[in-house]
FIDO-118189 format. One record per residue: residue in one letter; x, z, y of N, C-alpha, C in turn. Coordinates in Angstrom, 3 decimals, decimal comma. Layout:
# FIDO-118189
> a;X;Z;Y;X;Z;Y;X;Z;Y
...
END
This chain:
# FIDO-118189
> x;0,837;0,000;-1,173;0,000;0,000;0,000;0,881;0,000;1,234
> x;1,141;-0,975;2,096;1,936;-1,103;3,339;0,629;-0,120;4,433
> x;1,578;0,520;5,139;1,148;2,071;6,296;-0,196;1,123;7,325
> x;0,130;-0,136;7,515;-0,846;-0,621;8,420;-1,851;-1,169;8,033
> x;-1,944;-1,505;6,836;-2,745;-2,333;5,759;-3,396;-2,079;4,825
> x;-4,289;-3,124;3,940;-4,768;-2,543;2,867;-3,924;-2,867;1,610
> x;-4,634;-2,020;0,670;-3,735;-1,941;-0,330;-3,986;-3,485;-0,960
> x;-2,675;-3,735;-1,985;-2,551;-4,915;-2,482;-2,196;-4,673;-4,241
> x;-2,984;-5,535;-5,323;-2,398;-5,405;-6,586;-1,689;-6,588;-7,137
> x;-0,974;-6,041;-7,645;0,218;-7,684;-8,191;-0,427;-7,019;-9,875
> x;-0,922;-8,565;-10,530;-0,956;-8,521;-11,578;-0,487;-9,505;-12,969
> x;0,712;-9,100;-12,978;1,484;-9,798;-14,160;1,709;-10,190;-15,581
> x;1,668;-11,315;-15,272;1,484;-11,671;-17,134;2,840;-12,566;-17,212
> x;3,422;-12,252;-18,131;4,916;-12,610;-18,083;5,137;-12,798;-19,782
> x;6,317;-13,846;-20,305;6,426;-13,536;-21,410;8,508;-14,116;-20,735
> x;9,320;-13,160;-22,243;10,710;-13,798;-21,782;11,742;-13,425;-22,580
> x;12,961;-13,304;-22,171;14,122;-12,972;-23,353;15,370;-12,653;-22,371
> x;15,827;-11,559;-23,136;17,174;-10,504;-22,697;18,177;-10,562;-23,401
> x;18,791;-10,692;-23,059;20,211;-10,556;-23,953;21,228;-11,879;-23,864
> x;21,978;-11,641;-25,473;22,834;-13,351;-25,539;21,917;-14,131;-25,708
> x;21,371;-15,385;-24,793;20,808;-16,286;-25,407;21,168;-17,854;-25,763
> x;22,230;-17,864;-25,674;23,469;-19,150;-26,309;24,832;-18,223;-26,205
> x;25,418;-19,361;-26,660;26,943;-18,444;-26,689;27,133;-18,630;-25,293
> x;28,024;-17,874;-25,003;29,033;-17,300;-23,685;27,925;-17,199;-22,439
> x;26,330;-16,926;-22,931;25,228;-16,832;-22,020;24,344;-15,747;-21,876
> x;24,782;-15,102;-21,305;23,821;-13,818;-21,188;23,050;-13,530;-19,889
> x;22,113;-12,525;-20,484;20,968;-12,218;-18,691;19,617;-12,564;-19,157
> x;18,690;-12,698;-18,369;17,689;-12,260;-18,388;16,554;-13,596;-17,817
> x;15,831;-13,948;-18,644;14,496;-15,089;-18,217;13,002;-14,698;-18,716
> x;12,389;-14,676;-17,424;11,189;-14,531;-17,482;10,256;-15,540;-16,721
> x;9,235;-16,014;-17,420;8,423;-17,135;-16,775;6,528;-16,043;-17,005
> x;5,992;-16,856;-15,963;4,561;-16,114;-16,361;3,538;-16,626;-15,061
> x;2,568;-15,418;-14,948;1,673;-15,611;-13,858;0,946;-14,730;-13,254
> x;0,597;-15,065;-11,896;0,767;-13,577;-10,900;-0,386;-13,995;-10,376
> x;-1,430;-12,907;-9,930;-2,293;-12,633;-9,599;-2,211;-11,673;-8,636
> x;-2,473;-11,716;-6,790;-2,277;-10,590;-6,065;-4,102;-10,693;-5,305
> x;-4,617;-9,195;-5,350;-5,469;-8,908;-4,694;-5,350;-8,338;-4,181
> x;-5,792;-8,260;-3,060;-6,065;-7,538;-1,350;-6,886;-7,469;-1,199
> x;-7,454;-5,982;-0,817;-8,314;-4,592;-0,960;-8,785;-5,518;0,272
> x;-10,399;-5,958;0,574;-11,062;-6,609;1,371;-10,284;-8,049;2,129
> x;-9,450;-8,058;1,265;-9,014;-9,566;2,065;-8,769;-10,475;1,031
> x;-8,037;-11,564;1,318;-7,412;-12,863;0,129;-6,965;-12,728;-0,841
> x;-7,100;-13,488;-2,184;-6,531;-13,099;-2,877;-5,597;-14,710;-3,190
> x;-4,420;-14,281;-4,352;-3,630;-15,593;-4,264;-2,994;-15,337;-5,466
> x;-2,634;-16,895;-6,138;-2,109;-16,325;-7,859;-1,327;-17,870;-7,642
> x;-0,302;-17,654;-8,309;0,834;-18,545;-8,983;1,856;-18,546;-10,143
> x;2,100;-19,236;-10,481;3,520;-19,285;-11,704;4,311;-18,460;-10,868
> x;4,885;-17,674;-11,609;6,168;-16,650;-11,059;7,319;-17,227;-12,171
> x;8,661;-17,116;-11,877;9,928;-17,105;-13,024;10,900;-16,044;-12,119
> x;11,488;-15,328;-12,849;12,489;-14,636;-12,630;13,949;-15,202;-14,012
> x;14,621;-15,637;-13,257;15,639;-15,635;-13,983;17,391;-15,024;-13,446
> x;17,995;-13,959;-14,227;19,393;-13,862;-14,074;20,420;-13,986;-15,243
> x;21,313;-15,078;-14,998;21,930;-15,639;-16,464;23,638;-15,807;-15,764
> x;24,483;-15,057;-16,896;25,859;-14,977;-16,703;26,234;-16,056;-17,421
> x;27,509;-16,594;-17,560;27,929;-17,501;-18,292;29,714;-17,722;-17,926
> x;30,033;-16,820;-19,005;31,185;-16,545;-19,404;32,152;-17,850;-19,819
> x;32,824;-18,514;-18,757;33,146;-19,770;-19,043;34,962;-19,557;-19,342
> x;35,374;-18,935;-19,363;36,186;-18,702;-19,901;36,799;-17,172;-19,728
> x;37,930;-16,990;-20,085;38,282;-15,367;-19,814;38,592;-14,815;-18,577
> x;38,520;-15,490;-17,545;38,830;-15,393;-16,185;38,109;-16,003;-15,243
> x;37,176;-16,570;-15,912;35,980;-17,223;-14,563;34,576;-17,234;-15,453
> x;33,435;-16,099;-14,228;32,360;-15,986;-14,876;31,606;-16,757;-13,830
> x;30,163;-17,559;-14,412;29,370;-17,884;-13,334;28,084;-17,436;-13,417
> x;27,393;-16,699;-12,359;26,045;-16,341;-12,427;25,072;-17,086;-11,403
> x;23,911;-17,071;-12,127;22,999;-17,688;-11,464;21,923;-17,242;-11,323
> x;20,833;-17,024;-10,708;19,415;-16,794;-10,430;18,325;-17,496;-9,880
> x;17,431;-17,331;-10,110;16,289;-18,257;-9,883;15,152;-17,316;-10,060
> x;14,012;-17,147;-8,796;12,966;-16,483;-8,267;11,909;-16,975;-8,114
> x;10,634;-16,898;-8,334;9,878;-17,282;-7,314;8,372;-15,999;-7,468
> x;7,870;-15,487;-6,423;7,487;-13,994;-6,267;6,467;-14,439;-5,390
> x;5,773;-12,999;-5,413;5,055;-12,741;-3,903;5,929;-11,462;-3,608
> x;6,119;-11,199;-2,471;6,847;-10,118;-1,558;5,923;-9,706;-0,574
> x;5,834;-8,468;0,096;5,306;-8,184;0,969;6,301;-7,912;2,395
> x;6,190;-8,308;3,823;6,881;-7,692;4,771;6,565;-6,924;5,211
> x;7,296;-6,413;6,602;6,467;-5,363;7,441;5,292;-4,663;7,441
> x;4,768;-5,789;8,633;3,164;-5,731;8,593;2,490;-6,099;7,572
> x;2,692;-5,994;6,318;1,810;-6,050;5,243;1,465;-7,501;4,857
> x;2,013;-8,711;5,751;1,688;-9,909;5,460;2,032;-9,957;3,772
> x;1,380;-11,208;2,810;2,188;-11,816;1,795;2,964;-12,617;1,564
> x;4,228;-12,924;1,254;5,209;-14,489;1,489;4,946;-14,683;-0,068
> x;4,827;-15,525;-0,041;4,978;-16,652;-1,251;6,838;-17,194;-1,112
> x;7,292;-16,455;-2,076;8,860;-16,505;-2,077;9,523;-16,820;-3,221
> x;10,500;-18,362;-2,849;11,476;-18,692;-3,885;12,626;-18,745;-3,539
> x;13,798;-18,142;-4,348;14,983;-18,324;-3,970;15,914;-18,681;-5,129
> x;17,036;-19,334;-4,965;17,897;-19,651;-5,881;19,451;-19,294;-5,235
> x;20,061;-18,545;-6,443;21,651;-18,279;-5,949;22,465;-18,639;-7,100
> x;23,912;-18,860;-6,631;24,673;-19,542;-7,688;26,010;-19,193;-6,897
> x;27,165;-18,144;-7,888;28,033;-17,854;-7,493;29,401;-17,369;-8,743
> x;30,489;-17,547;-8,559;31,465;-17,301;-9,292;32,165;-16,446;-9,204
> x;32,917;-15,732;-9,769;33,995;-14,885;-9,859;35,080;-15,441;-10,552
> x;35,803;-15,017;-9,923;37,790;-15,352;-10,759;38,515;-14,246;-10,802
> x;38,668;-13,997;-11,752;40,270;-12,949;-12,003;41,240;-13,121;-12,075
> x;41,953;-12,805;-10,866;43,361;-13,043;-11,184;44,478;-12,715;-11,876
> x;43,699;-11,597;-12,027;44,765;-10,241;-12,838;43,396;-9,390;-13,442
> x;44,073;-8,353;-13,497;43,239;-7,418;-14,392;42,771;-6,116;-13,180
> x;43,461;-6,321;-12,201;43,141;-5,356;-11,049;42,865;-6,247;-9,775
> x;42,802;-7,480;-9,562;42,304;-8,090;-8,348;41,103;-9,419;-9,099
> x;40,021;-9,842;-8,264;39,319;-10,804;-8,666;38,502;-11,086;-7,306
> x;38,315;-12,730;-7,433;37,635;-13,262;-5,999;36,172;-14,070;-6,550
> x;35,079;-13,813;-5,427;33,883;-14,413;-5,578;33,797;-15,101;-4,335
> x;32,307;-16,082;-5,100;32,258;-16,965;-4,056;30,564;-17,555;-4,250
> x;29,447;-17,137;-3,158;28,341;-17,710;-3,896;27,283;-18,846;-2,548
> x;26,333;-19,114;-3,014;25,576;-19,592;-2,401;24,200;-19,656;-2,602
> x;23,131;-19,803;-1,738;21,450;-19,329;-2,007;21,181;-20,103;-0,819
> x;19,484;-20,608;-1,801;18,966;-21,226;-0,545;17,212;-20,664;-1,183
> x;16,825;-20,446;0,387;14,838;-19,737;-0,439;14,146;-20,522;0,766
> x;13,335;-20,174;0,747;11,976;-20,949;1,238;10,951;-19,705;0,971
> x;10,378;-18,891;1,815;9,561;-18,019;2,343;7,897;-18,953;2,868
> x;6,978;-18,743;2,332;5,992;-19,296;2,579;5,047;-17,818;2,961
> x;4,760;-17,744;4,856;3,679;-16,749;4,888;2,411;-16,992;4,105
> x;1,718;-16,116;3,791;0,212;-16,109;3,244;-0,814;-15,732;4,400
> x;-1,767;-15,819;4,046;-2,796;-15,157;4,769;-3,526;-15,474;6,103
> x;-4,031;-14,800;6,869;-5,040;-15,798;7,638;-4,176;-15,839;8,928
> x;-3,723;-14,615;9,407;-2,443;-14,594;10,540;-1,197;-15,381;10,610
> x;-0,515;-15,392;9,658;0,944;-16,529;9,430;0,624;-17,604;8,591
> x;-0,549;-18,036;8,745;-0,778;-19,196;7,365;0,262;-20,578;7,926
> x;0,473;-20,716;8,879;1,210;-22,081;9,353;2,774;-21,995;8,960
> x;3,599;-20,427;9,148;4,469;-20,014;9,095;5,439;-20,412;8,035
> x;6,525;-20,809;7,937;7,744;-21,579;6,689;8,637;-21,048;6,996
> x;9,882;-20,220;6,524;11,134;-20,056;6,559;11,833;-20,774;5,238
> x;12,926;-21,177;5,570;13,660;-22,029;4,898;15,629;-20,965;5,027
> x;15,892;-20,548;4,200;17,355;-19,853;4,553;18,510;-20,488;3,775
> x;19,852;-20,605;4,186;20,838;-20,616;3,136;21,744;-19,965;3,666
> x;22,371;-19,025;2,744;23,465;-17,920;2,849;24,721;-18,763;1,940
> x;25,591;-17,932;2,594;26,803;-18,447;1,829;27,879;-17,201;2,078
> x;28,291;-16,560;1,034;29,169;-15,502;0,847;30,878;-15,418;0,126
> x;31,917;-14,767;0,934;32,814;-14,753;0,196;33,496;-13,760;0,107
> x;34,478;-13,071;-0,962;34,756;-11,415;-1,187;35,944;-11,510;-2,313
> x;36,591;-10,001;-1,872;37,055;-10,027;-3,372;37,210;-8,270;-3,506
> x;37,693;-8,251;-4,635;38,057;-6,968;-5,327;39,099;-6,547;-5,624
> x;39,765;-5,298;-5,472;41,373;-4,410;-5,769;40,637;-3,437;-6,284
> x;41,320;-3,423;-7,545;41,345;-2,132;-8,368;42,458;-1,050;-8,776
> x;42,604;-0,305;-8,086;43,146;1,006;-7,333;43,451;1,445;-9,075
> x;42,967;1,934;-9,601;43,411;2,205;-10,824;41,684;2,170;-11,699
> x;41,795;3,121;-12,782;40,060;3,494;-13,570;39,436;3,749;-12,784
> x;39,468;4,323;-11,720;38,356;5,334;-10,920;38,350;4,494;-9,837
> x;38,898;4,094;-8,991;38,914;3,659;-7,325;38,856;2,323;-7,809
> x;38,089;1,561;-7,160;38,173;-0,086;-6,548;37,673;-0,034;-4,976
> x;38,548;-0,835;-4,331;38,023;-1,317;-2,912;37,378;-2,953;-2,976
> x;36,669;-3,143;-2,004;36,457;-4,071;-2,228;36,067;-4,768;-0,681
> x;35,784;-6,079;-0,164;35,520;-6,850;1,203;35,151;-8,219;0,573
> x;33,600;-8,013;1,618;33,029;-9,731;1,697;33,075;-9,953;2,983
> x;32,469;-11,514;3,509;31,561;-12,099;4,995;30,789;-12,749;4,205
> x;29,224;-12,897;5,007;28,362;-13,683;4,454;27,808;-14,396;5,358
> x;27,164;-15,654;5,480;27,145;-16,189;6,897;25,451;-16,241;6,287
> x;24,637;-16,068;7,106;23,592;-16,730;7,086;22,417;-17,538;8,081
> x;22,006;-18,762;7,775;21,188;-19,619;8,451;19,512;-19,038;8,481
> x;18,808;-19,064;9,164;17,326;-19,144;8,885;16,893;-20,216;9,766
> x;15,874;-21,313;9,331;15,108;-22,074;10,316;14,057;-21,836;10,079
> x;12,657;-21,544;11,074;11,390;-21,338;10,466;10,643;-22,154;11,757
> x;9,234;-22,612;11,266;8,578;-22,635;11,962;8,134;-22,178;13,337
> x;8,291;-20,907;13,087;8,337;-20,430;14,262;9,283;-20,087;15,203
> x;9,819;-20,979;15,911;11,158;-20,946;16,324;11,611;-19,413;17,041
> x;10,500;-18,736;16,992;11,791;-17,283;17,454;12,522;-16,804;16,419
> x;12,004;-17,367;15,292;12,387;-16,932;13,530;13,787;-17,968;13,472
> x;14,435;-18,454;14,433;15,538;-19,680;13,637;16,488;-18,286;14,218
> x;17,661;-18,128;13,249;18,622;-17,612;13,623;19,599;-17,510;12,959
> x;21,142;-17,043;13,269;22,289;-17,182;12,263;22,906;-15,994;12,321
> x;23,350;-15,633;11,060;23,919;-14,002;11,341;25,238;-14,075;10,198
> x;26,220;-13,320;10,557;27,651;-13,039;10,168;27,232;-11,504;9,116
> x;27,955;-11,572;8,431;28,281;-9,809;7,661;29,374;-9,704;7,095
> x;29,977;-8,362;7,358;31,216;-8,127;6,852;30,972;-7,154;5,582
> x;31,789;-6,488;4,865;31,341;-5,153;4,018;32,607;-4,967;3,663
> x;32,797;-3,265;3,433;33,994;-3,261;2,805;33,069;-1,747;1,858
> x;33,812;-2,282;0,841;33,156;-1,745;-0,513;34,206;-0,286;-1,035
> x;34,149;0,813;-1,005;35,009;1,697;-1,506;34,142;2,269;-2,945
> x;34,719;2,375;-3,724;33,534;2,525;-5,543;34,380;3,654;-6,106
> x;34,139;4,850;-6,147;34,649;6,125;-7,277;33,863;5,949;-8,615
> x;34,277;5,461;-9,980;33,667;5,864;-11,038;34,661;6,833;-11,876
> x;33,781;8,130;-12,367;34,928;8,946;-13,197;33,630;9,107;-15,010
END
């Protein structure tokens, strides 16, 4: 239930598979169908897929991929009709340093009677790597650049990110 709004039910019917599912392929696929109702307002149903799949291409370079497509809720309680796709690699150089590198592009479709005209379209593009300090400590640093163009042109914008990652596991 979003604070300004009425409540909303997502109702899922999904069928899928976890684990190895070819050699050097692992992660997770789900396909199905979604049903969202809103407590005195619209209701809206589509094919949903969730997919996240590794693929171990050799002993030093993994590639992962994903593939979405959802309802999400924002802020104000609107519904987006949301697909996104990402596709990114890792390399090891060693056994204590490794570099990534990915890319995503989604398409945000508002719902509803207020943003029905509304389209965002995004592509991000990210790059990082990792030092491993010993068992316990890794540091780590990305930038990620990202585009948005939407319909509504106060929505077009481009944004930078940095991160620096410090990780204790004992």
């Amino acid at each position: 239930q979003a604070a300004s709004g009425p409540e909303t039910y997502d109702h899922w019917f999904n069928v899928g598979a976890t684990g190895y599912l070819l050699a050097k392929l692992n992660g997770t696929v789900r396909a199905g169908y979604e049903i969202r109702n809103i407590t005195g307002g619209e209701n809206f149903n589509h094919f949903n897929v969730s997919a996240a799949l590794n693929w171990i291409v050799t002993r030093k370079l993994t590639v992962t991929g994903q593939l979405s497509r959802d309802f999400n809720t924002i802020a104000t309680g609107e519904s987006v009709d949301s697909t996104v796709a990402f596709l990114s690699a890792t390399y090891s150089f060693t056994r204590k340093f490794d570099m990534n590198a990915g890319v995503a592009y989604g398409r945000n479709i508002f719902l509803g009677r207020v943003l029905t005209a509304r389209r965002d379209d995004f592509f991000s593009a990210t790059i990082g790597g990792n030092y491993k300090i010993n068992d316990h400590f890794k540091v780590g640093a990305s930038y990620t650049y990202l585009k948005n163009w939407s319909t509504l042109s106060l929505s077009d914008f481009d944004r930078s990110g940095y991160s620096v990652t410090l990780s204790c596991r004992y």
